[in-house]
Every structure is written in structure tokens, then in C-alpha cells.
C-alpha positions in Angstrom: -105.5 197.0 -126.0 -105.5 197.2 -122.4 -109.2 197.3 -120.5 -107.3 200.1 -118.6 -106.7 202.5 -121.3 -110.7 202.0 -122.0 -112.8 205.1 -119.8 -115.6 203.4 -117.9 -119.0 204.9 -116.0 -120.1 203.3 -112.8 -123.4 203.4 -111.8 -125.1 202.0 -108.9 -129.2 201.0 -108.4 -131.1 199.3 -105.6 -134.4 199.0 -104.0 -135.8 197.1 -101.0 -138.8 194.5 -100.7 -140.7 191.9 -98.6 -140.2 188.8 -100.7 -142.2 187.0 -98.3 -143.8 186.8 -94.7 -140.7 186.5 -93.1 -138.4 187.4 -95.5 -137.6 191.0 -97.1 -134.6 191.7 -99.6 -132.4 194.0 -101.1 -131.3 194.0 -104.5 -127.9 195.6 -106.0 -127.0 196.3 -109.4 -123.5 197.4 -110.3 -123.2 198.2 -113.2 -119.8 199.5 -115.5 -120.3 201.1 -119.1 -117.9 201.9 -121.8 -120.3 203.9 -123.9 -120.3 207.6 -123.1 -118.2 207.2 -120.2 -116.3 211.3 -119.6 -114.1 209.8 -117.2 -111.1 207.0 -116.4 -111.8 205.2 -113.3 -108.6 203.4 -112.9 -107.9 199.3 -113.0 -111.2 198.7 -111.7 -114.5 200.4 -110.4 -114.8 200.1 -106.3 -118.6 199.4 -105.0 -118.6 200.2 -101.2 -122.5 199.5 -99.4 -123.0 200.5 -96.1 -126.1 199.0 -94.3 -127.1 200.3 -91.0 -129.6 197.7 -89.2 -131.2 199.8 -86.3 -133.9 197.9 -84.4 -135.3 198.0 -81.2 -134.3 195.8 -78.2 -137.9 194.0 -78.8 -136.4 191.9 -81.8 -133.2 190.7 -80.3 -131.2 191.6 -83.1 -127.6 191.4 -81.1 -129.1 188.6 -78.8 -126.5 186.2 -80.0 -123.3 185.2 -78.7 -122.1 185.5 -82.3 -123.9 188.1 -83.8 -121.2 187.7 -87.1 -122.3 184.1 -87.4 -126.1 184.8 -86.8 -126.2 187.6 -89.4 -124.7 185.5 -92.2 -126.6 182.6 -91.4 -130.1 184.5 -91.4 -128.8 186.4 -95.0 -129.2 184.4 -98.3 -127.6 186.1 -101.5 -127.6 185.4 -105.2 -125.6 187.1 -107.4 -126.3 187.4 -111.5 -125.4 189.2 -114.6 -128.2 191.3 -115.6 -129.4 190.4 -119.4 -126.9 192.6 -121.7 -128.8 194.7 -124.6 -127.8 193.0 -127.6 -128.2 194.4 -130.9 -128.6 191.4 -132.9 -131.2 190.0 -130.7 -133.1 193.0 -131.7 -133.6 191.8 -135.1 -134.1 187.9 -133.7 -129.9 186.8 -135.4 -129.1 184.3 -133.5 -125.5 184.5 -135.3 -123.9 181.1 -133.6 -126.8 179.0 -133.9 -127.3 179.8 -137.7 -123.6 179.0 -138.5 -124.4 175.9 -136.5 -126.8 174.7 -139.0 -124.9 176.0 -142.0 -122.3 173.2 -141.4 -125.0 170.7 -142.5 -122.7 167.2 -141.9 -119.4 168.7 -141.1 -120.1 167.0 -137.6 -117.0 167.8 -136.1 -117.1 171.4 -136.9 -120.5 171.1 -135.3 -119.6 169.9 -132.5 -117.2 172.0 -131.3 -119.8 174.9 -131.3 -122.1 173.3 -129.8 -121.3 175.1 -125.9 -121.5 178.1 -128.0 -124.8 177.5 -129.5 -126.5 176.6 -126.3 -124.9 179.6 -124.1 -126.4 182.2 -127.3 -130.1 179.9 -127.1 -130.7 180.3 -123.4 -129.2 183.8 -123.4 -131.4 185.7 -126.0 -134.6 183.2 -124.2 -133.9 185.3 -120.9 -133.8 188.4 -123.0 -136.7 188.4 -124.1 -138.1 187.1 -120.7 -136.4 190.6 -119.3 -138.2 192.5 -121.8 -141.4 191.2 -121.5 -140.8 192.0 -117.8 -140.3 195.2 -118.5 -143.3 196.3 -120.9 -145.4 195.0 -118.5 -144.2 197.0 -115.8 -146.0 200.2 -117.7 -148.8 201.8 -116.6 -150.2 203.0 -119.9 -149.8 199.3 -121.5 -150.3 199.6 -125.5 -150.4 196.5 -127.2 -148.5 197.3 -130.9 -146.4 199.9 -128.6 -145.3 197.0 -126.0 -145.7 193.7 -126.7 -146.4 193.5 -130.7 -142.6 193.4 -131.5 -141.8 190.6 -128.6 -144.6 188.6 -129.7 -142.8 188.9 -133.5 -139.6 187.5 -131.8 -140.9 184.3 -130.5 -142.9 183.8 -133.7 -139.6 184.6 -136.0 -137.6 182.8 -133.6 -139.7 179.7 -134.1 -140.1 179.9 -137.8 -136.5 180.3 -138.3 -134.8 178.6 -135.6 -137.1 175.8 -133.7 -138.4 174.5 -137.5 -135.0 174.4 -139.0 -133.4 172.0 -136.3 -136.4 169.9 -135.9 -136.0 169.6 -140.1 -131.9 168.1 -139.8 -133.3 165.8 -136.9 -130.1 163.5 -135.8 -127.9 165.6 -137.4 -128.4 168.1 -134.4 -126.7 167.7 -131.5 -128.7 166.5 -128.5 -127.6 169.6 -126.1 -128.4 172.1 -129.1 -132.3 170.2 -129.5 -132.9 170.0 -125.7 -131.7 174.2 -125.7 -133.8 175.4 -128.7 -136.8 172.9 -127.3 -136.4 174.5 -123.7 -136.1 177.6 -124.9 -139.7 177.5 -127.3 -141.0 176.2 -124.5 -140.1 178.5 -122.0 -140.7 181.6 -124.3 -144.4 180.0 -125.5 -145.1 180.1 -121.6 -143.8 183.4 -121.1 -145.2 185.1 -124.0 -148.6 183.6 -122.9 -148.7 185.0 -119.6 -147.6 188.5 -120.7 -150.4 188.5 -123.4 -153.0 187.0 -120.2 -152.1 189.8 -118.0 -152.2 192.4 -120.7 -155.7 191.4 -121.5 -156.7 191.5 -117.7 -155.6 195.3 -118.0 -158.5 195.0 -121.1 -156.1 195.0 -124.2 -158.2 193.5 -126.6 -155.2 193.1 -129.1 -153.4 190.9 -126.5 -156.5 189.0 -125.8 -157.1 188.3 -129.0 -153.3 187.2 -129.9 -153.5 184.9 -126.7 -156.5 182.9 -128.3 -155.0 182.8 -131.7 -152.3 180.7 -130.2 -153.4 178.9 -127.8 -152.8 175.2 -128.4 -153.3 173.0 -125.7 -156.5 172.6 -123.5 -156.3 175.3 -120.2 -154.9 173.8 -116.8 -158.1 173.7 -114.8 -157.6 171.1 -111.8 -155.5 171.9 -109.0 -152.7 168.9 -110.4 -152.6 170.5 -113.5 -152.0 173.4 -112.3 -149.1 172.0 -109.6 -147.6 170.4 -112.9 -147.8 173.7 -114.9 -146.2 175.7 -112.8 -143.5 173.5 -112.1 -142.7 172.7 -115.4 -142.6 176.3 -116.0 -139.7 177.0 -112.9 -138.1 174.3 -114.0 -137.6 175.7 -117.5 -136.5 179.3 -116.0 -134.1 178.2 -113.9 -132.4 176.1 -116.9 -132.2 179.2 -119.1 -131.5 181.6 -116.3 -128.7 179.6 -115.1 -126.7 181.0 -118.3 -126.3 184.3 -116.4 -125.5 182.9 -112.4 -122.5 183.9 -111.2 -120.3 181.4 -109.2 -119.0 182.3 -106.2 -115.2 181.1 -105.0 -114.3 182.2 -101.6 -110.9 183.6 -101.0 -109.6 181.7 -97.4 -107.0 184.6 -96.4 -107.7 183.9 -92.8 -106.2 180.1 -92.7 -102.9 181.9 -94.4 -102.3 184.3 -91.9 -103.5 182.5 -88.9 -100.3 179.7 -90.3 -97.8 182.7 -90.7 -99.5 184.0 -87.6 -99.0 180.2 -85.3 -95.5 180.6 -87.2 -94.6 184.1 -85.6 -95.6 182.6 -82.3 -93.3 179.4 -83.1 -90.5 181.5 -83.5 -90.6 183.7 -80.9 -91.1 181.0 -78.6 -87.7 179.1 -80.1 -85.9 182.5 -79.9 -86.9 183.0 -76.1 -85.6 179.0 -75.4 -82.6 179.1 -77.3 -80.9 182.7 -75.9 -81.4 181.1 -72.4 -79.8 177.7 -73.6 -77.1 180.0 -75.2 -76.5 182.2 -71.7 -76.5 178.9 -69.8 -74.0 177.6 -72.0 -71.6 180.9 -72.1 -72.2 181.0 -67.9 -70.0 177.6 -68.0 -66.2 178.4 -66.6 -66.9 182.1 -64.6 -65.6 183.3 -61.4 -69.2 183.3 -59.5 -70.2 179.8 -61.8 -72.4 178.4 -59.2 -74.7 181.7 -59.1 -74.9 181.8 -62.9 -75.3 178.4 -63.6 -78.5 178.6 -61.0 -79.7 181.4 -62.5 -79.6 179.9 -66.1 -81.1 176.9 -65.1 -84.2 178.5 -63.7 -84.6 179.8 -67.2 -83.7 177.1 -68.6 -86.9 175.4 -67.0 -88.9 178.6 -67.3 -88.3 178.6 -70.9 -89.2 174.6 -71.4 -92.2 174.9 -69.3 -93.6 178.3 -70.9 -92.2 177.8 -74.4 -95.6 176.2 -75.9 -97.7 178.9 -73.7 -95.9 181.5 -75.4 -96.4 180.1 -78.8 -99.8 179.8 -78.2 -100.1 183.6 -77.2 -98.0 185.1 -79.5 -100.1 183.1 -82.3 -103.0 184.1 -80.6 -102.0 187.8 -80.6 -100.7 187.8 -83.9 -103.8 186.3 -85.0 -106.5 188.5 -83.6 -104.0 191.7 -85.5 -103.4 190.5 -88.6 -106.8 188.6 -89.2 -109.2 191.1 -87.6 -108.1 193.7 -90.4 -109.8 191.2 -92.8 -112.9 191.0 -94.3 -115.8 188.4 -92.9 -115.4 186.9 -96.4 -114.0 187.4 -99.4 -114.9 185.5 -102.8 -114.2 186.2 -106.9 -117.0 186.0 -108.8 -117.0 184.0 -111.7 -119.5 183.3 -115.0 -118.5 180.4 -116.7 -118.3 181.6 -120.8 -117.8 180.4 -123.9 -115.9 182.1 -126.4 -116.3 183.0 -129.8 -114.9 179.8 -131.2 -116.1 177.6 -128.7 -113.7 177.7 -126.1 -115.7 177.7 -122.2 -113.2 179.8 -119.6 -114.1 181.0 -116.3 -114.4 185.1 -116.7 -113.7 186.8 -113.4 -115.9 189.2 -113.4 -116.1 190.9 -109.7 -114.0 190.6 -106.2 -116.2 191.0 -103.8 -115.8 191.8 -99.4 -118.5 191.2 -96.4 -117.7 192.2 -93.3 -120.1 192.4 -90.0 -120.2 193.7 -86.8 -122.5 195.3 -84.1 -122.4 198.9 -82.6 -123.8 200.4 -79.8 -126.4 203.3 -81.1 -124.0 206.0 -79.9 -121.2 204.5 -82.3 -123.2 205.3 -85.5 -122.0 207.3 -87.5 -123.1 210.9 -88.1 -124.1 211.1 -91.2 -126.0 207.7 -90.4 -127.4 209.2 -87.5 -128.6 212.5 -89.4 -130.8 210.6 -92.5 -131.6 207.9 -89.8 -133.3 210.8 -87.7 -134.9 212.3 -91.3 -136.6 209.0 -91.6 -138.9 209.9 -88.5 -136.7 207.3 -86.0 -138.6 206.9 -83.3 -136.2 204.1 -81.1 -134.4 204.9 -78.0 -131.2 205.5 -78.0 -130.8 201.2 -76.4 -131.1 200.4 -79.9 -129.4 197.2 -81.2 -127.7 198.4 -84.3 -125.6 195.9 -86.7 -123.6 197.5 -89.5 -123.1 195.8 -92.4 -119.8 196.4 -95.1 -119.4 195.1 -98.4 -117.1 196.4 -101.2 -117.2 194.7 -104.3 -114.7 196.0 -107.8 -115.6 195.2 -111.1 -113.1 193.2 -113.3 -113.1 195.5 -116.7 -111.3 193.2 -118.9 -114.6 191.0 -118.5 -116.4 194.1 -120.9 -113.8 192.9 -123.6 -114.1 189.0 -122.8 -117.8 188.5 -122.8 -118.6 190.7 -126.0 -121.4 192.5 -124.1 -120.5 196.3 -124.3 -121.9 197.0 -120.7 -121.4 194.5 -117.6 -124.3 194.5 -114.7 -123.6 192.6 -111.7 -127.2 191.7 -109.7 -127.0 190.9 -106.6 -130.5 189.8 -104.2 -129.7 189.7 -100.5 -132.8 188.2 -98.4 -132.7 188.7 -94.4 -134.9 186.3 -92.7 -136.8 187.8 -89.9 -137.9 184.8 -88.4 -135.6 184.4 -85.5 -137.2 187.7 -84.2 -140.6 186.9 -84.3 -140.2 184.8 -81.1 -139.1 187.6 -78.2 -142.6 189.9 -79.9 -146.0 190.8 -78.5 -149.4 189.7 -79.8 -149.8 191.5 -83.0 -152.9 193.6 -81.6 -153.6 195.6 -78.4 -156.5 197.0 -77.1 -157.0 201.1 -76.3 -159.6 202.8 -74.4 -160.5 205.9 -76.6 -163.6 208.4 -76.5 -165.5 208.2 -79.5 -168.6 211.2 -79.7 -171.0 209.1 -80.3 -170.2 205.9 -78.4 -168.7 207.1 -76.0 -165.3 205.2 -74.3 -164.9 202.3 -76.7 -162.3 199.7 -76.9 -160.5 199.3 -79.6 -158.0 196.7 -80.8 -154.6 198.4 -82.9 -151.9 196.7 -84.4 -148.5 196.5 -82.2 -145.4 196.6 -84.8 -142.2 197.1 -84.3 -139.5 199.0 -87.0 -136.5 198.1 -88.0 -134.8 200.6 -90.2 -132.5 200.6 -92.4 -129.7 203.0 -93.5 -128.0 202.6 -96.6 -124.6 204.1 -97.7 -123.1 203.8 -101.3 -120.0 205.1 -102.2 -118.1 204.6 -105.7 -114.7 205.7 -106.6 -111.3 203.5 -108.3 -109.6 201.2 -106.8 -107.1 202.8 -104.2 -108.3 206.3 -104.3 -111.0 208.2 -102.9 -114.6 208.2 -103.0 -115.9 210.1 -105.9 -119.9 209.9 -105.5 -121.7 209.1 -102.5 -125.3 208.5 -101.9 -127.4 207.8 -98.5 -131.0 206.3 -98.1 -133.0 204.2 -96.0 -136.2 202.0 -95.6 -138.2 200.7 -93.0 -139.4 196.8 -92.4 -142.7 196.9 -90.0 -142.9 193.8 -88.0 -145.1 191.9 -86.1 -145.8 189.0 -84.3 -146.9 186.9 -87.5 -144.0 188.6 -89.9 -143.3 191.4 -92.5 -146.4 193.7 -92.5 -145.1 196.2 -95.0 -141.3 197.4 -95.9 -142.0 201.9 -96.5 -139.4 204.4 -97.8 -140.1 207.4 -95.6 -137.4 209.2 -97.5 -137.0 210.3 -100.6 -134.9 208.5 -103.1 -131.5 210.0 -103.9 -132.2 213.2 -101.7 -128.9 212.4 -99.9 -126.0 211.9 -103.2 -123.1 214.2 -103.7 -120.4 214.0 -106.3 -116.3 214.5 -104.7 -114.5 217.0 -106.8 -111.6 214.4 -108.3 
């Protein structure tokens, strides 16, 4: 059955960080559900993000000749599938890898699965790496409440999986060893720092759990360390990588700049041959001598400004038909292996950028209205940089990739440094009045803002908006970086549904 006669739920989440010094970010989930869904959203869900960069002239944000070129060279992004929730992980089935070892020596049967094997390995690894994540992240941490049944999984998942390959030794295929090895590693490291930090918090469950297992002497010297933690970002990034999305960029603009240099061509050919044609008919008339002159002259008009008009009429051509693209355009794609080993390419998202930059009276009003609820204090010779993306979710990928749900992650990171140069000292000194010392000198910090507006809107493909939402944060700056990114609004104050 078509994904289309399926009824799927959009939803849309995001929230704003300094990643670094110099760098804060943004990350996106889209995310499309068939469970529960009340309503058909057509061939595919439509993401549009609006971001509204309003800064003050102090950081130079429109200070380049090209601002497009500056903004997308100062902007890293990463996009991902969030982890799916998979039942059978629940209960620590890892279905593929069992059959795997149930073939015994049918090695060519084996073999075949072995992409499968390896994708379903790494994949419920970063599961329970997600989940660990997340028990963490609670406030009233309870060891047998949190962490008790992840700790289970990694102990099941080594009694039943990691022993039982290590036990058919060459009969196991070296990319399914190096998987299962990776992953017991990687969740051995995991689970240990979850159960560290829990007993920081003073669970005295998880400290005892992380004594019961530990089984190597503790890193103490700083190479030991250097070598730990590398070994350990080395593993996460080899499991993770079973969720990256690839991205393969759509060159529209090379397409219609040719059919646009092939308009221009044309025209040019049609203005040279209907002279050469009038010259020709002049031939054999009463006032010949006056027409022939005449057809001449545009004969040699038409030679000499034949490649000029080409080159204009491409050019005008050009700048219509490619300035109604997009910046960029890509298709997003996870490489997949199928249920009986087959690897594909799953398209799972299209996906638009666009840039440009706008004087502070261009921005739009309802940009203007929650930019002025955020306390905006700039004047009104703001630089301001607006920021498009649109991105539609592929539905038939829900089908393809046996996951139920489909959660597209994507982590922008803006890098402030170019700014940093055109600021002040990051303190300045005031003369204040203090009761009992009297006028005193006192040094404060000198930051600058640079706030940002964001605009979501959801609705099919080719119709309408049918939920927007509007927020903003704020990134202070000074002289040596990112001091603090604040939300002065309140999250999801500004959302509205459109009656369909």
C-alpha cells in the first residue's frame, strides 16, 4: 500500500546552545508519526524555519561583500536520524544477529547478512547510549527506577550475544566480530560513566554496581587519560555513524544558467538572421541603394553586438530564473540495509537553504512584534540576516526502514569568531556613588546581543500552512566570545493552529 493512503503527525522541536566559546548552535528535530496520527498530510510533510539574525552594527554581521557566502561558510550543520524506539530492543532481541549465529557453517548464508547484522549491532549500541542519556537527564535520579534495567541490557547483551560469537571464533565474520567487539566496548564505557555520575549525585546502588564491574586499573596520568578518551570518541563515532545522514546536493542552478546562456544564444541568432533575411529581400527594389545601406548597417550592428546581446540576455535570464532558487538544495539520504541483506540508499528528506540580508525596517511584522517582546534593545541600524530553510519528509522511508516513526536531527553551529574582531574590551569602567564609599569606580562587562527570531511553520506539500509557532533567544557576546545564550521568552507562547 501506498505511504500516501497512510495518515501521518508532524511535529517539530528545537532548542538553542553555546557549544563552545565561539560557537553556539541550534538543533532541529522533524519528526513524522504514523501512530495516532487524526489527520492526512498529503505526499509529504513540509518543515519551513525562519531565522531572523538581528545584531547590532558593533559585530559586523552584513560587513561582507558576500554576506550569502560569509553566512554559509561561518555555519556548520550535521544532520541525523534520531534513535527509533524499538520494541525488541526492549527485551535485548537482537533478531538478525541471532539468526546469524543459528546458521552455524552455512557460510554463504552468513554472509550475505552480514551488512544486516552489523547495521542492527551498532543501532541498538546507540540506543541504549540514547537512553542512558536520557535517565540521566532526571533530576530525581533513582537507581532500580533509571538505570537498573539499562544496566540488565548490557549485561544480557553480553551473556547472550558477545560470548556466543567469541564461542564460533573463525566461523564469525570479521565485520560482525569487530561490530559486536565495538559495540561491548563502547556500551562497557558508556554504562560506566552513567553509573560514575549517578553516584556523584550519591546513588549508592550505582556506586556500588560501578565497583562490581570494574575491571581494568582507573586512568590516572594525564596519557592515560588522552588515550581513554580518545578511544572512547572513536568508538561513538563508529556506532553513531549508523544513523548519519548523507547529504547530495541538487545543482539546479548550472541547469538553468545553460537553458538560460541558451535563451541568450537564441535571441542573439534571431536578432542576426532577420537582418541577414531583410538585407537579402532589399536585393532588386526601386530605392536599392538606400535599402541596401540601411541593411548593411545592421548587418554590422548585428555582427558586432550579436555576442553582447547573448551575453545579456543570458545574463538577464539568469539573474530571473536562478534568483527564484534556493541557496542550496540537497536529498538526504541514510544508507540501509534491508531485511534480507540488501544495502539501498533510503531518501529520506529534501531539504532548501536560502540567505539574504534585510534592512531592520524590512522585517517582518510578526518578527518585529516577538522580537520587541524579547526586550530588543538595538537601534533601528541594525544588521539583520534572515535565514530560510524548508525541508519535506519522504514517507515511504516510515515503510522502508521498519522504524514506525522517522526523526530527522539536524545541529546547525554559527561561529562567532569573525565578530569578535570589530568589539570593545570586554570591561568598562563607571563612576557610581556608593553610601558608604562614596564615588567608586567600578569595572562592568560590555556585551553586545545578537538575537534571534525563529519562525516554524508546518503544513503538506503545496498547500498552506497549518501550525505555526514563533520564538527567540539571545547569544551575549563579548570581546573573548559566547558569555551566555538566554531565552527571554517563553517557549511556545507564540503557536497557532490554521483551521484546514
Amino acid at each position: 500500500m501506498s505511504s500516501a493512503a497512510h495518515p501521518v503527525q508532524p511535529s517539530f522541536e528545537w532548542h538553542a546552545s553555546a557549544h563552545d566559546r565561539s560557537q553556539f548552535q541550534v538543533v532541529f528535530d522533524y519528526s513524522v508519526r504514523q501512530e495516532g496520527a487524526p489527520e492526512v498530510w498529503g505526499l509529504r510533510p513540509r518543515f519551513r524555519v525562519d531565522l531572523f539574525l538581528v545584531a547590532p552594527r558593533a559585530l559586523e554581521v552584513g560587513s561582507s561583500a558576500s554576506p550569502k557566502e560569509a553566512f554559509f561558510e561561518q555555519m556548520t550543520q550535521r544532520t541525523c536520524l534520531n534513535v527509533p524506539d524499538l520494541e525488541r530492543f526492549s527485551h535485548g532481541d537482537l533478531l538478525d544477529l541471532e539468526h546469524y549465529l543459528a546458521l552455524g557453517l552455512d557460510l554463504g548464508a552468513r554472509r550475505a547478512l552480514v551488512p544486516r547484522v552489523v547495521q542492527e549491532v551498532k543501532l541498538f549500541a546507540f540506543w541504549i547510549n540514547e537512553g542512558l542519556r536520557e535517565a540521566l537527564k532526571n533530576e530525581q535520579l533513582k537507581y532500580k527506577r533509571d538505570l537498573k534495567s539499562w544496566v540488565e541490557l548490557v549485561d544480557g547483551f553480553r551473556q547472550r550475544h558477545v560470548e556466543a560469537v567469541k564461542a564460533q571464533g573463525g566461523a564469525v565474520d570479521d565485520e560482525v566480530l569487530e561490530a559486536v567487539l565495538d559495540a561491548d566496548a563502547f556500551l562497557s564505557a558508556i554504562l560506566e560513566q552513567s553509573l560514575g555520575w549517578a553516584a556523584v549525585a550519591g546513588r549508592r546502588k550505582a556506586k556500588q554496581q560501578m565497583a562490581l564491574r570494574l575491571r581494568r586499573p582507573v586512568a590516572s596520568d594525564r596519557r592515560a587519560l588522552e588515550r581513554h578518551a580518545l578511544r572512547h570518541r572513536l568508538l561513538k563515532k563508529r556506532i553513531s555513524q549508523i544513523l548519519y545522514l548523507e547529504s547530495h546536493e541538487i545543482h539546479r542552478h548550472q541547469i538553468y544558467r545553460n537553458l538560460a546562456a541558451a535563451m541568450g544564444a537564441g535571441l542573439a541568432a534571431l536578432f542576426a538572421e532577420t537582418a541577414r533575411y531583410y538585407n537579402t529581400v532589399a536585393t532588386g527594389t526601386a530605392d536599392f541603394s538606400l535599402r541596401v545601406a540601411v541593411f548593411i548597417g545592421l548587418a554590422v550592428v548585428a555582427y558586432v553586438f550579436k555576442d553582447r546581446l547573448k551575453d545579456l540576455s543570458k545574463d538577464y535570464f539568469g539573474r530571473k530564473v536562478v534568483g527564484s532558487l534556493a541557496d542550496r538544495e540537497s536529498r538526504l539520504q541514510l544508507p540501509y540495509v534491508g531485511p534480507v541483506g540488501e544495502p539501498r540508499a533510503v531518501d529520506v528528506a529534501r531539504h532548501q537553504e536560502s540567505v539574504q540580508g534585510l534592512g531592520f525596517d524590512a522585517l517582518p511584522d510578526d518578527i518585529r512584534y516577538v522580537w520587541e517582546r524579547m526586550g530588543g534593545e538595538i537601534a533601528r541600524g541594525a544588521d539583520t540576516i534572515h535565514y530560510a530553510k524548508e525541508l519535506w519528509i519522504e514517507p515511504e522511508a516510515l515503510q522502508t526502514l521498519e522504524f514506525g516513526d522517522l526523526s530527522v536531527k539536524e545541529v546547525i553551529r554559527f561561529d562567532t569568531t569573525p565578530f569578535l574582531a570589530y568589539l570593545d574590551e570586554p570591561l568598562t569602567e563607571l563612576a557610581q556613588y556608593d553610601e558608604v564609599d562614596g564615588v567608586v569606580i567600578r569595572k562592568a562587562p560590555k556585551v553586545y546581543p545578537l538575537d534571534v527570531v525563529l519562525r516554524v511553520s508546518l503544513g503538506p506539500e503545496g498547500a498552506p500552512d497549518r501550525s505555526v509557532q514563533l520564538d527567540g533567544f539571545r547569544v551575549v557576546l563579548d570581546k573573548s566570545g559566547i558569555v551566555r545564550v538566554e531565552q527571554p521568552l517563553q517557549r511556545g507562547r507564540y503557536r497557532w493552529r490554521i483551521a484546514s
